[in-house]
Backbone as ProteinMPNN parsed JSONL, in Angstrom:
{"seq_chain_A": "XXXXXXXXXXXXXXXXXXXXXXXXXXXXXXXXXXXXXXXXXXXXXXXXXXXXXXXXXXXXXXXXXXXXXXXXXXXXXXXXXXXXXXXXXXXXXXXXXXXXXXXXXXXXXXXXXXXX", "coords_chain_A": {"N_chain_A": [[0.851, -1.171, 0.0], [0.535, 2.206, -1.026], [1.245, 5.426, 0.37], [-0.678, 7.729, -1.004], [-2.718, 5.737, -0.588], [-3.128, 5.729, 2.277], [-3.844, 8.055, 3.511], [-3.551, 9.729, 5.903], [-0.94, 9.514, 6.831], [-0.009, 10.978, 4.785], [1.644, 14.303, 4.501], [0.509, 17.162, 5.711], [0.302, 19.567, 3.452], [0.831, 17.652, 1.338], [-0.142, 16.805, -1.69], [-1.546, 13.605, -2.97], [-0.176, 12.003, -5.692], [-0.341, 11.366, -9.228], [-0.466, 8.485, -10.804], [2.233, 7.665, -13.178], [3.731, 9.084, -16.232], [4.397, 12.867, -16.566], [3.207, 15.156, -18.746], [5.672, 17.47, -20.21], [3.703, 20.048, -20.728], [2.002, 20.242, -18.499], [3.447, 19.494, -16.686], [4.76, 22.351, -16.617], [2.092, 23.909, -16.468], [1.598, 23.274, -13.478], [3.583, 24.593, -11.991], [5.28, 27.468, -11.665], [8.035, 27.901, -11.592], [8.773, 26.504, -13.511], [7.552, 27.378, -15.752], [8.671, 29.685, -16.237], [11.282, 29.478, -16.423], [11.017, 28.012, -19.058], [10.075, 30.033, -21.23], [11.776, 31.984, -20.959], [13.594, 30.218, -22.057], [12.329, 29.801, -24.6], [12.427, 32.669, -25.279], [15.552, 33.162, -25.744], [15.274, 31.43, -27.848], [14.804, 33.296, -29.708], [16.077, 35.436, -29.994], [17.967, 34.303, -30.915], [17.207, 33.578, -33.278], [16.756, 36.229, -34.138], [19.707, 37.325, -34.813], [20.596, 35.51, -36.461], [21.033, 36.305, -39.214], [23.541, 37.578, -39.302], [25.749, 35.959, -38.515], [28.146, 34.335, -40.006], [27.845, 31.71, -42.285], [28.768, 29.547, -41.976], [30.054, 29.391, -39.129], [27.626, 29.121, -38.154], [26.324, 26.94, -37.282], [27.589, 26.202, -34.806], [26.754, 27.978, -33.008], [24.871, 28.26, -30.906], [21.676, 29.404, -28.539], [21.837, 30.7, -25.67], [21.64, 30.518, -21.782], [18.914, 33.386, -20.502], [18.992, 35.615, -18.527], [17.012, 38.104, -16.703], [18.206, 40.958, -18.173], [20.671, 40.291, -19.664], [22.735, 38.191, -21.524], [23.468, 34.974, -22.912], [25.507, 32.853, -25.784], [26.31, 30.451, -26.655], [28.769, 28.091, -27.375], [30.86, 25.889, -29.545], [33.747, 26.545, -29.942], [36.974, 27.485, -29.079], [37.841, 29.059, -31.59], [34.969, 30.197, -32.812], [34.447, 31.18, -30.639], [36.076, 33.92, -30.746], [35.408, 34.564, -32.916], [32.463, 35.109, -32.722], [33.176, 37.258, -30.939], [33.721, 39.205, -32.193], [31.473, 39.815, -32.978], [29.641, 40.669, -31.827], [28.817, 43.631, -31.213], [27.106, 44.367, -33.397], [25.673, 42.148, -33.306], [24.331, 43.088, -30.874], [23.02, 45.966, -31.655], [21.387, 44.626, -33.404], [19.432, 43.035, -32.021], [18.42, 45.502, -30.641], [17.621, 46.972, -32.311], [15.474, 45.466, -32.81], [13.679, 45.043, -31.157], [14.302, 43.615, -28.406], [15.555, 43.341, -25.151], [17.845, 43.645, -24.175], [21.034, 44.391, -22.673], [23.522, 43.288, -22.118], [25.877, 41.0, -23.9], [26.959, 37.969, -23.476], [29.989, 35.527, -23.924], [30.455, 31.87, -24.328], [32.544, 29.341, -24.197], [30.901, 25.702, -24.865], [31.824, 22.526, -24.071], [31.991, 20.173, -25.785], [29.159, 17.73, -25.997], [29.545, 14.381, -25.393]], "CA_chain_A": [[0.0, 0.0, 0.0], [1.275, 3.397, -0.63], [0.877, 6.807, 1.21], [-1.56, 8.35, -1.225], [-3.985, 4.962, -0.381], [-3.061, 5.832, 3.191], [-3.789, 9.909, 2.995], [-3.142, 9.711, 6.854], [0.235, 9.366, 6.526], [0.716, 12.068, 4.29], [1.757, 15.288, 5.446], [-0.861, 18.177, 5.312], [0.45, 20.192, 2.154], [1.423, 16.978, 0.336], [-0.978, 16.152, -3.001], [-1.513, 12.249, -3.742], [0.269, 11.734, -6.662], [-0.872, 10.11, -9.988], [0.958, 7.453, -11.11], [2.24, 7.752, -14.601], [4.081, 10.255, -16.054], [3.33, 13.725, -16.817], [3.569, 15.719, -20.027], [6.034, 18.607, -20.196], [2.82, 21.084, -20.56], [0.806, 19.772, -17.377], [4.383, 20.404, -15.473], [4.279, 23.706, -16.419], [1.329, 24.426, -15.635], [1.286, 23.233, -12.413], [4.916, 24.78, -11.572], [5.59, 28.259, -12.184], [9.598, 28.139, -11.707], [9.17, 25.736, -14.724], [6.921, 28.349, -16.859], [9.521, 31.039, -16.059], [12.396, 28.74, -17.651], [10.519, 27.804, -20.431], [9.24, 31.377, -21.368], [13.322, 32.409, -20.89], [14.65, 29.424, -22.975], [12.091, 30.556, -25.728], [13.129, 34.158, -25.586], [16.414, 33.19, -26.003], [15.757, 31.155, -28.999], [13.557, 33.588, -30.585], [16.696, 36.002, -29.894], [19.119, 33.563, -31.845], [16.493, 34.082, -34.494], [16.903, 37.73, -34.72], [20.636, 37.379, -35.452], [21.013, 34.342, -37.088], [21.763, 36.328, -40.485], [24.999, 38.295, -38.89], [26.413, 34.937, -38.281], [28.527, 33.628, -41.049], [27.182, 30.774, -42.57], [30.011, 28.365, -41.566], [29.412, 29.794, -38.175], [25.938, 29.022, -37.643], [25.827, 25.335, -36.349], [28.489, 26.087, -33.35], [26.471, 28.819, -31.827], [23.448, 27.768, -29.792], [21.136, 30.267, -27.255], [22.094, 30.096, -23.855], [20.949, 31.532, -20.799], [18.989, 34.76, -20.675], [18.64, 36.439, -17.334], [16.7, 39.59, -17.482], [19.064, 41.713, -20.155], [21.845, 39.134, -19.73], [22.42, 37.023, -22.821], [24.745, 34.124, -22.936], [25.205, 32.478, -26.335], [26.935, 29.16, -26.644], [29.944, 28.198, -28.924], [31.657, 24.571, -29.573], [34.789, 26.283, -29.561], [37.721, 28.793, -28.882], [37.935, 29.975, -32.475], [34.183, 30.236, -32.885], [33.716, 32.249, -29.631], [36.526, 34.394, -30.862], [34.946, 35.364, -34.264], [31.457, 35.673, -32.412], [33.277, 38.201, -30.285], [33.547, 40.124, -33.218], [29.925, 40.148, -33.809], [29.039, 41.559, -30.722], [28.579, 45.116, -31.187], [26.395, 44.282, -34.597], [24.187, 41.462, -32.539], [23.464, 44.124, -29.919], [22.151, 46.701, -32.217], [20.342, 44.177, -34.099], [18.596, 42.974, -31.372], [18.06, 46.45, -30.358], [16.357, 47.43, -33.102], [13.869, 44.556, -32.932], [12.915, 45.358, -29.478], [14.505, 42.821, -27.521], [15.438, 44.128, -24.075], [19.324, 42.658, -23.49], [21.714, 45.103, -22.865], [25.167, 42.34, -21.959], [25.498, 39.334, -24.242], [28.53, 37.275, -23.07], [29.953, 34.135, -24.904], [30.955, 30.865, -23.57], [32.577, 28.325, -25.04], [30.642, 24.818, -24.356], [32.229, 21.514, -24.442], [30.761, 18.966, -26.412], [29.114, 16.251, -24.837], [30.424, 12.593, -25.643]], "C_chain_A": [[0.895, 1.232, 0.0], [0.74, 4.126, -0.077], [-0.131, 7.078, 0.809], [-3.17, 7.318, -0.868], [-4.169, 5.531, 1.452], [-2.966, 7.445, 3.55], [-3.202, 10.146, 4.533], [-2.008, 10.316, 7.284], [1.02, 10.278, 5.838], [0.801, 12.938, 4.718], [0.824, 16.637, 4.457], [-0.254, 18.818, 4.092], [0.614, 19.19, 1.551], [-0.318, 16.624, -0.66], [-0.986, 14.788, -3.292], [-1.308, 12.457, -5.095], [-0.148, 10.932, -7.911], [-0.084, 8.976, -10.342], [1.231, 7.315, -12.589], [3.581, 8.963, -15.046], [3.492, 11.263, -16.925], [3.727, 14.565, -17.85], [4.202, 16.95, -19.515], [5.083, 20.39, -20.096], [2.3, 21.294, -19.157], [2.115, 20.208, -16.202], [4.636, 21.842, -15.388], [3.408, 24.6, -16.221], [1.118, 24.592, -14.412], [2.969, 23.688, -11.364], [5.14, 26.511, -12.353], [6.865, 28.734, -12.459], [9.605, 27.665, -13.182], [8.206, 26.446, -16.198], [7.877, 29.067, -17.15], [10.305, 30.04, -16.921], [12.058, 28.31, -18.63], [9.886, 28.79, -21.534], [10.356, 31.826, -21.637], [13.916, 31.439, -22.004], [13.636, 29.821, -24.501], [12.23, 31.74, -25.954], [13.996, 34.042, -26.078], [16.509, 32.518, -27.272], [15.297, 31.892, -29.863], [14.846, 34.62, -30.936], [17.549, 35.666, -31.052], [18.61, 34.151, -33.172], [17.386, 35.218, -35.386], [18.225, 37.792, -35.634], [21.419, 36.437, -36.21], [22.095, 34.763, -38.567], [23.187, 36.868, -40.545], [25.975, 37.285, -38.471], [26.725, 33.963, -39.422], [28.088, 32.152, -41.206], [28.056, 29.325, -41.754], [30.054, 28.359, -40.167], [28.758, 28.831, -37.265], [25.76, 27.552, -36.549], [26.907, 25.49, -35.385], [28.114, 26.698, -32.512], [24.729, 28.378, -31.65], [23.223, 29.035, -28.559], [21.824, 29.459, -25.99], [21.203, 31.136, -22.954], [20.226, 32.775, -21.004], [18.616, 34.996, -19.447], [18.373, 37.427, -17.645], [17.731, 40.299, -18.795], [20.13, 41.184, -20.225], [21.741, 38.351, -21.032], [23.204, 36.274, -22.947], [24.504, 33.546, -24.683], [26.486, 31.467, -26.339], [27.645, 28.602, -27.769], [30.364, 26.52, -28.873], [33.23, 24.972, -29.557], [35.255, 27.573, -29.657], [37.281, 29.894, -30.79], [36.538, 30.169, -32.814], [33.688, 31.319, -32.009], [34.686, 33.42, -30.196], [35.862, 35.51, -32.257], [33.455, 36.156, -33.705], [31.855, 36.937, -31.72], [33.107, 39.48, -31.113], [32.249, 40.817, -33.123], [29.282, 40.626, -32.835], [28.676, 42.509, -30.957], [27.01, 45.128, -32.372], [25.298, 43.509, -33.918], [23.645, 42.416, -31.816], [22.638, 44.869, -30.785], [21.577, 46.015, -33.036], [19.209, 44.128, -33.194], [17.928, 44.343, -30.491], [17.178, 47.174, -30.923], [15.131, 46.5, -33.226], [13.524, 44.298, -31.752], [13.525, 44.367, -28.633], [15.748, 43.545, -26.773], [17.124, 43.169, -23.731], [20.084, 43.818, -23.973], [23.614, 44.208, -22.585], [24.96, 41.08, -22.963], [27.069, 39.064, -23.846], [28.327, 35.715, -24.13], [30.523, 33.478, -24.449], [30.867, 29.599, -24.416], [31.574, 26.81, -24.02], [31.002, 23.368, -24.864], [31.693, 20.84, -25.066], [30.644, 18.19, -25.771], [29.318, 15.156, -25.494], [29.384, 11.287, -25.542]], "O_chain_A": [[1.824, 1.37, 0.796], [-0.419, 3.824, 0.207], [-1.033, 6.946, 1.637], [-4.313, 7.775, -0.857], [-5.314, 5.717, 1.864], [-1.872, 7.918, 3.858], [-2.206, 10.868, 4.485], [-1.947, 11.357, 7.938], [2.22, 10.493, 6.003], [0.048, 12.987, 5.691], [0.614, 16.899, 3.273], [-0.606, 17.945, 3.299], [0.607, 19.672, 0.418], [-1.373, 16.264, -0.137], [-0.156, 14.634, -4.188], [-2.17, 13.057, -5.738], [-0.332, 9.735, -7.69], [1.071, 8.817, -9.946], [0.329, 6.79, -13.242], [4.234, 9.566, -14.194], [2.58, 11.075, -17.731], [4.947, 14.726, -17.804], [3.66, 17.574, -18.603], [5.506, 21.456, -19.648], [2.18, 22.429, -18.695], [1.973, 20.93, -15.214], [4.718, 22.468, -14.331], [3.614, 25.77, -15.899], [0.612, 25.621, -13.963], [3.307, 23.159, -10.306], [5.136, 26.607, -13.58], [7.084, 29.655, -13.246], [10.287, 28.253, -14.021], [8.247, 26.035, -17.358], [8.108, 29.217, -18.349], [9.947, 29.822, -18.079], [13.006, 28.124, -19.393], [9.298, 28.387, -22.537], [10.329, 32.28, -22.781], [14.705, 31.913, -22.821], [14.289, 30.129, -25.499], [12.141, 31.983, -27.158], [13.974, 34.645, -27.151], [17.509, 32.736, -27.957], [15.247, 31.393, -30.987], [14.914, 34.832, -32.147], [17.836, 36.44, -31.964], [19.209, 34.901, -33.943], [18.098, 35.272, -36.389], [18.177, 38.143, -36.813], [22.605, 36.532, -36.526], [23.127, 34.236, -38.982], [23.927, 36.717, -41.517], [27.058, 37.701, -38.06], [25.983, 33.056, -39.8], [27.998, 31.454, -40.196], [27.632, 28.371, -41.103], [30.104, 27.207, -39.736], [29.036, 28.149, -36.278], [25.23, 27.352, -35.456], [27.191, 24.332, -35.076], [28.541, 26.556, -31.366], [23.759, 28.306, -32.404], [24.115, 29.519, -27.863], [22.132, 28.332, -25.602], [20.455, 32.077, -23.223], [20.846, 33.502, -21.78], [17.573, 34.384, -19.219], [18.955, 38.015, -18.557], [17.813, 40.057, -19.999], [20.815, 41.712, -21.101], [20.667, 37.946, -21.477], [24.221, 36.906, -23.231], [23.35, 33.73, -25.071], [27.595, 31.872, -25.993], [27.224, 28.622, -28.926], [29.996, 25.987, -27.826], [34.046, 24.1, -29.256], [34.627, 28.556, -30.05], [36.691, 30.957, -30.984], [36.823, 30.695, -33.89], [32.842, 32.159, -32.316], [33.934, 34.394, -30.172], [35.886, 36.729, -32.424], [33.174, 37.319, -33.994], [31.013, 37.832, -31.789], [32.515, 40.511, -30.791], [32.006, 42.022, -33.172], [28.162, 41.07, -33.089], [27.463, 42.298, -30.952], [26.024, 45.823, -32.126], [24.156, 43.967, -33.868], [22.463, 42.686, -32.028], [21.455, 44.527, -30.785], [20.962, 46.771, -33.788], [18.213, 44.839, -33.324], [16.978, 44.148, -29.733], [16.255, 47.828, -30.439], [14.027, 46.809, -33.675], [13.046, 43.215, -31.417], [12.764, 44.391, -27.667], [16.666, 44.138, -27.341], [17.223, 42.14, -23.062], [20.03, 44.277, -25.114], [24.671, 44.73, -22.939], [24.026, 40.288, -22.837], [28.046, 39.808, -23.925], [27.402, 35.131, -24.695], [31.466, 34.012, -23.865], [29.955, 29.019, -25.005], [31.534, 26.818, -22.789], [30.558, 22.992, -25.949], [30.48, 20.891, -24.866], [31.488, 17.73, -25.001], [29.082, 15.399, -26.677], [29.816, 10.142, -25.68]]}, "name": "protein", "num_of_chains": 1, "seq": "XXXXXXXXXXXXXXXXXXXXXXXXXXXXXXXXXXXXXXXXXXXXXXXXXXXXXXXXXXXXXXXXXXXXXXXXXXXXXXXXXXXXXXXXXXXXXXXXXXXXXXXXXXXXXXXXXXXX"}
């Protein structure tokens, strides 16, 4: 027998649980930390968007969104010489995304290892 047959047992704020699992939507609904990060990780890709075309073609598949904290912007590289050229492109991403309303005044760049 588990807890939720035994409600007793459970402790007063706890919810009986369903058993199953639960679709990525239904957790965000019922979780607002997990709206907020999912609301932030689509900003940030909507961001990539914006400057996708200022990013040389050859480029393109090493840089991935990252983080956005309020006007913070991280964007994500596979490697040194990749973050090095994006550094370049800094000044040009900002005022892109400036002119298409999006509210980030720092973008930083960080290389990210590949995973294995």
């Amino acid at each position: 027998m588990n807890l939720s047959q035994r409600p007793h047992l459970l402790p007063m704020n706890a919810t009986p649980r369903r058993s199953g699992m639960v679709s990525l939507e239904e957790a965000v609904t019922h979780a607002p930390t997990l709206a907020s990060l999912q609301q932030r990780i689509q900003e940030s890709s909507r961001h990539l968007t914006m400057i996708q075309q200022l990013i040389p073609a050859p480029l393109r598949r090493h840089v991935k969104a990252g983080p956005l904290q309020d006007d913070d912007w991280c964007l994500l590289v596979g490697n040194a010489t990749a973050a090095s050229k994006l550094r370049q492109l800094v000044p040009a991403i900002q005022q892109e995304l400036n002119q298409k309303g999006a509210k980030v005044t720092s973008i930083r760049i960080k290389i990210q290892a590949a995973s294995r």
